[in-house]
Every structure is written in structure tokens, then in C-alpha cells.
MIDOSE-1310 file (N, C-alpha, C; in nm, 2 decimals, decimal comma, always signed):
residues 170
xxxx	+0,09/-0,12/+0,00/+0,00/+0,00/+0,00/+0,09/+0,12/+0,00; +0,03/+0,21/-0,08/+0,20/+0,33/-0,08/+0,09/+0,46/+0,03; +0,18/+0,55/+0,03/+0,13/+0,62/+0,13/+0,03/+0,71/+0,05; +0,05/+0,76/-0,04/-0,10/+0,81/-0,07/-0,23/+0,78/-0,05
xxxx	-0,22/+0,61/-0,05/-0,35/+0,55/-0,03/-0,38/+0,58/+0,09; -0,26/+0,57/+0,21/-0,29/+0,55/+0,34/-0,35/+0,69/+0,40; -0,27/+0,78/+0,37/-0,30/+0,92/+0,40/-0,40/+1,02/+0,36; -0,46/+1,13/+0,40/-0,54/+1,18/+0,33/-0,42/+1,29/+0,23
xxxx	-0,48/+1,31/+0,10/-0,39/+1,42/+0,04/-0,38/+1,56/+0,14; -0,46/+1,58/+0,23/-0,41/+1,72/+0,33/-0,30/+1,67/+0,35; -0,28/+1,60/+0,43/-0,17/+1,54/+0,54/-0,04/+1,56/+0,46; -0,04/+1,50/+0,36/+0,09/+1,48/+0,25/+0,14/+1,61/+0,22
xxxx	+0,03/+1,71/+0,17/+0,06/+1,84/+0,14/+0,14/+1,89/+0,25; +0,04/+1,90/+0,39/+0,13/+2,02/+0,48/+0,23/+1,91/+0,50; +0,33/+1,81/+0,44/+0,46/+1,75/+0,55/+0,55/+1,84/+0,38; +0,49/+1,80/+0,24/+0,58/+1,92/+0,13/+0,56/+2,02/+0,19
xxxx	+0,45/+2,13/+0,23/+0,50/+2,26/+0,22/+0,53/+2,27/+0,39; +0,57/+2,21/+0,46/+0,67/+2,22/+0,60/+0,81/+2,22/+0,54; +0,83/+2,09/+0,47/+0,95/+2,09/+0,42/+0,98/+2,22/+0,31; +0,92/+2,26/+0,22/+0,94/+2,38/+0,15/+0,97/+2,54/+0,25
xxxx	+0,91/+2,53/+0,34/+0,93/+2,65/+0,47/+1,09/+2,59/+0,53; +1,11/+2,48/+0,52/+1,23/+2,47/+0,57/+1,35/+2,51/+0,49; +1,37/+2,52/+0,36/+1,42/+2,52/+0,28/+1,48/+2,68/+0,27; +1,29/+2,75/+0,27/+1,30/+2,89/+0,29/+1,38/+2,92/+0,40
xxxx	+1,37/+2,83/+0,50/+1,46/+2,95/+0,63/+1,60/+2,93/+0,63; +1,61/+2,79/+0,55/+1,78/+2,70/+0,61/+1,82/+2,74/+0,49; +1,84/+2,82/+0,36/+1,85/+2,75/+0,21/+2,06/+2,82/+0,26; +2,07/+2,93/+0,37/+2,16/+2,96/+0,36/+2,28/+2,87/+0,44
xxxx	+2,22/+2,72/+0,51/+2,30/+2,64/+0,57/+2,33/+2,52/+0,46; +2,42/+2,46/+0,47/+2,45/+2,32/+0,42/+2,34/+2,21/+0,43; +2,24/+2,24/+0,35/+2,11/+2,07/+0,42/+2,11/+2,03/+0,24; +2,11/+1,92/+0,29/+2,09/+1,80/+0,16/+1,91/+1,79/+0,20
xxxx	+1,94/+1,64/+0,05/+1,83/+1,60/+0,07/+1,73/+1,54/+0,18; +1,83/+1,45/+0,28/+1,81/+1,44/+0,38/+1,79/+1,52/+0,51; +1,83/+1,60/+0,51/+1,74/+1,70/+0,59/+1,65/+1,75/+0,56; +1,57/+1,76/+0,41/+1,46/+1,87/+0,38/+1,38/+1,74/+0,38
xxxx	+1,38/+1,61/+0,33/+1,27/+1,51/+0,34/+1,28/+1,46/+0,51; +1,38/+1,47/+0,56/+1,38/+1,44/+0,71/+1,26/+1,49/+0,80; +1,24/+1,65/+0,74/+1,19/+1,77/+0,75/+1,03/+1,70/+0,75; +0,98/+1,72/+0,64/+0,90/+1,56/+0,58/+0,85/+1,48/+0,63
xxxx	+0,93/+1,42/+0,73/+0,91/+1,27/+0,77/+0,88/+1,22/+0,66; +0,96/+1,15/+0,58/+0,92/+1,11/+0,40/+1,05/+1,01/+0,36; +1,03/+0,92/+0,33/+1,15/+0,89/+0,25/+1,21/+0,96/+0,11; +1,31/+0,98/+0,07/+1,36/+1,03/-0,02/+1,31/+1,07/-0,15
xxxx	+1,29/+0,94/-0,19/+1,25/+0,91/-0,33/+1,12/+1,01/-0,29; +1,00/+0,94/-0,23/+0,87/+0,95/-0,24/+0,88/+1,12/-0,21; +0,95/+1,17/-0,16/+0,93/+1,29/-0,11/+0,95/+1,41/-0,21; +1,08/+1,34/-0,32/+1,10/+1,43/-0,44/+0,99/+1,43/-0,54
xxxx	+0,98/+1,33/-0,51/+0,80/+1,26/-0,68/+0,72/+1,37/-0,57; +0,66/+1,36/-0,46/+0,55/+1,49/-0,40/+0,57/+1,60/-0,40; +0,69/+1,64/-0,41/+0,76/+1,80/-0,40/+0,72/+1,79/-0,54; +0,79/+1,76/-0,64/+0,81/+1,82/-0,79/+0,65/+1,77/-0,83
xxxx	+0,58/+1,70/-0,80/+0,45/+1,72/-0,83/+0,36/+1,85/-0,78; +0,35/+1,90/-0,61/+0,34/+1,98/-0,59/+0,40/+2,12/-0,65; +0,53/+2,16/-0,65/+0,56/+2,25/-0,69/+0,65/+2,31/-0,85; +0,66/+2,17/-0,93/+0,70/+2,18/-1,08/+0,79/+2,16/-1,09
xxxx	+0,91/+2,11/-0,96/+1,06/+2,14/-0,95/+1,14/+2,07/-0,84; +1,18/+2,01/-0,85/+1,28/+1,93/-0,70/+1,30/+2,04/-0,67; +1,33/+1,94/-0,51/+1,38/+2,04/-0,40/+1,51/+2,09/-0,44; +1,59/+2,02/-0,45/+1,71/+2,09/-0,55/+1,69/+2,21/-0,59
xxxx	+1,64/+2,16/-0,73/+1,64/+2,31/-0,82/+1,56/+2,42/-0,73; +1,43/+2,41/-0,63/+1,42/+2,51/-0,54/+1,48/+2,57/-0,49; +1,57/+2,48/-0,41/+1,69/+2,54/-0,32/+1,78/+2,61/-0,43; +1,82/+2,58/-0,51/+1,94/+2,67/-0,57/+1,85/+2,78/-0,63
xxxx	+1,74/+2,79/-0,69/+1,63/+2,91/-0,73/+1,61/+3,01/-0,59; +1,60/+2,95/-0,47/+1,57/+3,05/-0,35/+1,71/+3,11/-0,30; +1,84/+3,00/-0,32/+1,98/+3,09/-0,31/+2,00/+3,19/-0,42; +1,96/+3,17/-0,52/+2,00/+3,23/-0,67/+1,93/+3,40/-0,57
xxxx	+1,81/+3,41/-0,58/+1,74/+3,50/-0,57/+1,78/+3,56/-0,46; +1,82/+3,50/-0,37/+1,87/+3,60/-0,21/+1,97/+3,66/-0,29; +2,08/+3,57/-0,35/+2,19/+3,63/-0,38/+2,17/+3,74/-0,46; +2,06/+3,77/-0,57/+2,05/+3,88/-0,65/+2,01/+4,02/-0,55
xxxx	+1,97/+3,94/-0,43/+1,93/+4,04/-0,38/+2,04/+4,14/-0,28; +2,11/+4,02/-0,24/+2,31/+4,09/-0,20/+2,38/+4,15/-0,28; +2,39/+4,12/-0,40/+2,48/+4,16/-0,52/+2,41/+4,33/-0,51; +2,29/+4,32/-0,49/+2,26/+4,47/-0,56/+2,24/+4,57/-0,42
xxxx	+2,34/+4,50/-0,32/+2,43/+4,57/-0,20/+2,54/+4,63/-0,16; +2,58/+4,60/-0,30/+2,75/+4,62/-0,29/+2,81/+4,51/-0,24; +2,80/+4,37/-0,17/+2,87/+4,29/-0,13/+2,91/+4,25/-0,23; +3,03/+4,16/-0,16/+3,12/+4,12/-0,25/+3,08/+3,98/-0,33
xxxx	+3,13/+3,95/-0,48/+3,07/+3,83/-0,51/+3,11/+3,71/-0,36; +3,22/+3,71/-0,39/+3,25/+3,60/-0,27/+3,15/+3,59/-0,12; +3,15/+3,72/-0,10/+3,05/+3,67/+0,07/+2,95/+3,67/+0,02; +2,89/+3,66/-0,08/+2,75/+3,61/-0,10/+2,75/+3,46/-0,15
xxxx	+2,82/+3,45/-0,24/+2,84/+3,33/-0,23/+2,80/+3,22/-0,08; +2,89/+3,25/-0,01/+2,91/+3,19/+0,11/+2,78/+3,24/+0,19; +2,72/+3,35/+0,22/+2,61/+3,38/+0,24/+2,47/+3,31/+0,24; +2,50/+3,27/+0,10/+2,33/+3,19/+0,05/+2,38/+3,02/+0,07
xxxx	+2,47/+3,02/+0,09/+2,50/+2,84/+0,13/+2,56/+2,79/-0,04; +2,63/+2,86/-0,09/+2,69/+2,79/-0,18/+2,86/+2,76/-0,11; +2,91/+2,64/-0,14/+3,01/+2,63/-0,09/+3,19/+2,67/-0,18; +3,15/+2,69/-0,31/+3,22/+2,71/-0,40/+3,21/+2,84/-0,47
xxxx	+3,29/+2,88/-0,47/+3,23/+3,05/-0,62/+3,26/+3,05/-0,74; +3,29/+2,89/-0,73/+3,32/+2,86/-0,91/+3,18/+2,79/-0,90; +3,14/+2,75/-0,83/+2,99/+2,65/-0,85/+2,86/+2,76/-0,84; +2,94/+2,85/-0,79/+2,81/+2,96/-0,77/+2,81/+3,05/-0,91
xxxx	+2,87/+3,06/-0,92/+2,91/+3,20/-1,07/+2,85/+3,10/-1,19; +2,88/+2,97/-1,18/+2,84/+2,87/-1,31/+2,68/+2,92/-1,27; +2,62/+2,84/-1,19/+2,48/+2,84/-1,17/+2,40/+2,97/-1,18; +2,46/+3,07/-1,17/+2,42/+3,20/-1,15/+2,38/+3,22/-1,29
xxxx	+2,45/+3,24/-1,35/+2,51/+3,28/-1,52/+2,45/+3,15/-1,63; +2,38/+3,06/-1,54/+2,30/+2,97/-1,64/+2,17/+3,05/-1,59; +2,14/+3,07/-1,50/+2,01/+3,08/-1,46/+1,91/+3,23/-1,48; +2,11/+3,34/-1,43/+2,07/+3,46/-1,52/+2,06/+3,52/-1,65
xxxx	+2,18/+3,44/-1,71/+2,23/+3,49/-1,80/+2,35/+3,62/-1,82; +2,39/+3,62/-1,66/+2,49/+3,74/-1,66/+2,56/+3,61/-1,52; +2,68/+3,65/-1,55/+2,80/+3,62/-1,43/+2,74/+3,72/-1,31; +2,74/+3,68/-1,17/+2,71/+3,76/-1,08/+2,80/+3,94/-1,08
xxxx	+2,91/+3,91/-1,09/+2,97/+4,03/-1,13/+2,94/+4,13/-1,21; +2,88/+4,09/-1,34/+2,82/+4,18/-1,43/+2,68/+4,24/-1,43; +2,63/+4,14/-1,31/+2,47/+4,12/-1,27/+2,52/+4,25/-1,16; +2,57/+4,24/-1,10/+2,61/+4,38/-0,98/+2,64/+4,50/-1,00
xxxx	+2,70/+4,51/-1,15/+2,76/+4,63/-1,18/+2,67/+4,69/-1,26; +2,57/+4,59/-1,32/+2,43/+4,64/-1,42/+2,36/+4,72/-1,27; +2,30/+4,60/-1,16/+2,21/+4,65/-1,09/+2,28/+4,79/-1,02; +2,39/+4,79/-1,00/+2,42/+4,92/-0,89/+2,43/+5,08/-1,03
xxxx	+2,45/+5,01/-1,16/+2,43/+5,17/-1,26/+2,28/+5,19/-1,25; +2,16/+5,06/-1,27/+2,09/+5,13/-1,27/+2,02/+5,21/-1,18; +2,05/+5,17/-1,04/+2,06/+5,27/-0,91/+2,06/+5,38/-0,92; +2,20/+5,37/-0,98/+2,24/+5,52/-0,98/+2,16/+5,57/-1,11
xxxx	+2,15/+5,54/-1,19/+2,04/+5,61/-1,31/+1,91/+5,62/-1,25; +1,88/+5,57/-1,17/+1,75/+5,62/-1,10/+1,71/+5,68/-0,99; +1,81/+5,70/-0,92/+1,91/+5,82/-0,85/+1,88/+5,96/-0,93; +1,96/+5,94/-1,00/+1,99/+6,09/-1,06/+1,87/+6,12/-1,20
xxxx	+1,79/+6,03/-1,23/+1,69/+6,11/-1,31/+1,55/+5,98/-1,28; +1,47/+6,02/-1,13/+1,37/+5,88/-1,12/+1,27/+5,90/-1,21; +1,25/+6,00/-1,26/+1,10/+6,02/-1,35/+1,16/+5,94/-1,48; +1,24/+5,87/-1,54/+1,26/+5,84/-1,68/+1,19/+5,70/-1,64
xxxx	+1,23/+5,68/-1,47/+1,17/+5,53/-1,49/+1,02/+5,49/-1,43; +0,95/+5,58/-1,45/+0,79/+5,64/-1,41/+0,74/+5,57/-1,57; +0,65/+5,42/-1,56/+0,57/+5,43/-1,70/+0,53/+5,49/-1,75; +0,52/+5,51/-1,91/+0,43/+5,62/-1,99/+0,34/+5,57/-1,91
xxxx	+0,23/+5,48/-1,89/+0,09/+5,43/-1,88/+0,08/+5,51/-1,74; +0,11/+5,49/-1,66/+0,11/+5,53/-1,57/+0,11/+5,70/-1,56; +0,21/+5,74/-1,61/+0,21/+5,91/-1,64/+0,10/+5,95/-1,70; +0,06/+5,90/-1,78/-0,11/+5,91/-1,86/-0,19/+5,93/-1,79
xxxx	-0,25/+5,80/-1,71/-0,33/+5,75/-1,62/-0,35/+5,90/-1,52; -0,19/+5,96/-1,45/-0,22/+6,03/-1,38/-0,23/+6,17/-1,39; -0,23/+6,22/-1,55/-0,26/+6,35/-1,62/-0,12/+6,43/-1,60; -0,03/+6,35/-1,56/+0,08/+6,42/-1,53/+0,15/+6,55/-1,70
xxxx	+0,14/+6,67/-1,66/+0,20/+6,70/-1,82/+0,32/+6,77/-1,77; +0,42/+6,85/-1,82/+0,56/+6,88/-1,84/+0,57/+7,02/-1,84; +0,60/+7,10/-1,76/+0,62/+7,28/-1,76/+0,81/+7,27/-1,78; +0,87/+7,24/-1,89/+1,00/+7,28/-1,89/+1,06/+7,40/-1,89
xxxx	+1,15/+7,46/-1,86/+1,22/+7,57/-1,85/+1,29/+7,57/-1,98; +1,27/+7,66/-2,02/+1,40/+7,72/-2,14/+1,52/+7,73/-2,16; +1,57/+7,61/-2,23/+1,72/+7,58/-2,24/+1,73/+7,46/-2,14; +1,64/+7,39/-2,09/+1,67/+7,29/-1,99/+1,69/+7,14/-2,10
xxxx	+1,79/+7,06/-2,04/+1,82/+6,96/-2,14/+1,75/+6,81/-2,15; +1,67/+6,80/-2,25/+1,60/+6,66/-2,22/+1,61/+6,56/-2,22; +1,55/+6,46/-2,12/+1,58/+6,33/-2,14/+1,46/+6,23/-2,20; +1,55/+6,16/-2,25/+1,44/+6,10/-2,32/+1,36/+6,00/-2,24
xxxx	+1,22/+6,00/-2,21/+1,16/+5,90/-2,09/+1,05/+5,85/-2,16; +0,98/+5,75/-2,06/+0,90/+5,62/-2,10/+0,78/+5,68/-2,18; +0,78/+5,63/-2,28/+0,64/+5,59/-2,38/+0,59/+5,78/-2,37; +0,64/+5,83/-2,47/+0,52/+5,97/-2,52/+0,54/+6,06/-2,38
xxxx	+0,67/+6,04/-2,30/+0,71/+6,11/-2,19/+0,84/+6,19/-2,22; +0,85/+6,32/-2,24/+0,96/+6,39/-2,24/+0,99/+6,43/-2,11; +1,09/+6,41/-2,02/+1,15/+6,50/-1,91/+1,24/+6,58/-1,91; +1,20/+6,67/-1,84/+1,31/+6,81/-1,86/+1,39/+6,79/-1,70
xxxx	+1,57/+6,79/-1,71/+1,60/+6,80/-1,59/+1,56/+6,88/-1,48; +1,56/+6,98/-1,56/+1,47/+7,12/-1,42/+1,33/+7,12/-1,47; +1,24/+7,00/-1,46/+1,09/+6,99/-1,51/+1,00/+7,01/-1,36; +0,88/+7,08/-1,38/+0,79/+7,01/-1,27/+0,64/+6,98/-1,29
xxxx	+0,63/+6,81/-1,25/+0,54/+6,78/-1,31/+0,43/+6,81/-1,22; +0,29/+6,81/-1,27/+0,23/+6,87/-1,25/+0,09/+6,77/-1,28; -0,02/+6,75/-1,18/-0,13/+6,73/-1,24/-0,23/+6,79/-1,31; -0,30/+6,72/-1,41/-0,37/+6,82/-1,50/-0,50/+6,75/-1,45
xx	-0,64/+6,86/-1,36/-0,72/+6,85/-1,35/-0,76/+6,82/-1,44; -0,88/+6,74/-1,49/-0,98/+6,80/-1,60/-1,15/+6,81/-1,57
């Protein structure tokens, strides 16, 4: 008799998403498999076939998806690639930079130096990154100063550096 039959599908669910909360809090310690199906109370096998049924994906690929994403979220700290690395529970920074750069498409390094320019580009001019749709929506229109230099912004939006926008009742 396998355990589906035995159990109700509630029961099965909350021991995956116990173990998926675990994953969330631990993903920055060393835990294998056996600790997240331990987590479970589950044997191995049966606990990856319920996870990746439940959620589209082994626990694996979760765990490196929920380190991936912390780390995007360090990188665009200024930390260093390496202590993030170590940070999110990768144990190597040649295994991390590989996985990173398949999953981003940018090496973490390049992924840091994109997110911290566009910071600063949004720093020093935030109205460019204001949706047209949005500017629309809110009747916002444009009083520029004469001789002020423009930038070019989102969808049918001109910004002037010394602009002030303004709502247009109607």
C-alpha cells in the first residue's frame, strides 16, 4: 500500500510545504536531501515525486532558485561576489558564478555592476523610470524651463531636468 492510499492528500501536502518552509529558512546552511525530506518525515525518493508534483521542480532546483534569488538580492548591495556566495550556502564560487550565469544569463559580477548603474540612473533622473501608462493615467504633463536639457523617458514622456510635473485636472 503506498502512502497516498494511506493518508489523506491534506496530510501529504502540509509535510511538502513544512519541508518547503524549511528550505525557505535553512537554504543559507549546508542541508541535503536528507534533511529537507527528514523535515517531511518522508523517505527520499517518495518525497522528491510529491515535492516536484506539488511545486514543478525538486527540491534541488528550489533550493538553488531560492539561493539564486537571495543572492540577486546581496549583489545589488554592494557585497562582495564571494561573501555572497558563502552567504546563500553555496560552498564554492566557481559553482556559484556557473549556476548563477546559467540561470541569469549574466555572471554575478556583471549582474552587480548592471544593478548598482541602474541605481544610480535612478538616483539621478527617477522620472525616466515612471511608466508612460502610468504618467497618462495620472494627467501628469511637463512645464520645462527654457534651455533645460531633455531626457528622453517612458512611452510619449519627455522629461526636462529642471521639469515640474504637474497634475492636469480636468
Amino acid at each position: 500500500m503506498n502512502t497516498e492510499s494511506q493518508y489523506p492528500k491534506i496530510y501529504l501536502y502540509r509535510r511538502i510545504v513544512q519541508a518547503k518552509l524549511f528550505i525557505d529558512s535553512h537554504f543559507e546552511e549546508a542541508i541535503d536531501l536528507d534533511n529537507i525530506s527528514g523535515e517531511a518525515a518522508l523517505s527520499k525518493f517518495h518525497f522528491i515525486r510529491l515535492f516536484a508534483k506539488t511545486y514543478g521542480r525538486t527540491p534541488h532546483q528550489y533550493l538553488t532558485e531560492v539561493r539564486i534569488q537571495k543572492a540577486k538580492e546581496l549583489l545589488k548591495e554592494k557585497i562582495a561576489v564571494e561573501q555572497v556566495c558563502f552567504a546563500v550556502g553555496f560552498s564554492s564560487v566557481s559553482s556559484f558564478t556557473g549556476l548563477f550565469k546559467k540561470r541569469t544569463g549574466q555572471t554575478p559580477s556583471f549582474y552587480q555592476l548592471s544593478q548598482l548603474q541602474l541605481k544610480k540612473e535612478i538616483k539621478a533622473a527617477p522620472l525616466r523610470f515612471v511608466p508612460g501608462c502610468f504618467a497618462e493615467m495620472r494627467g501628469w504633463k511637463q512645464n520645462s524651463f527654457a534651455g533645460a536639457e531633455l531626457i528622453e523617458g517612458p512611452a510619449n514622456l519627455n522629461i526636462s531636468q529642471n521639469s515640474n510635473f504637474e497634475e492636469v485636472k480636468a
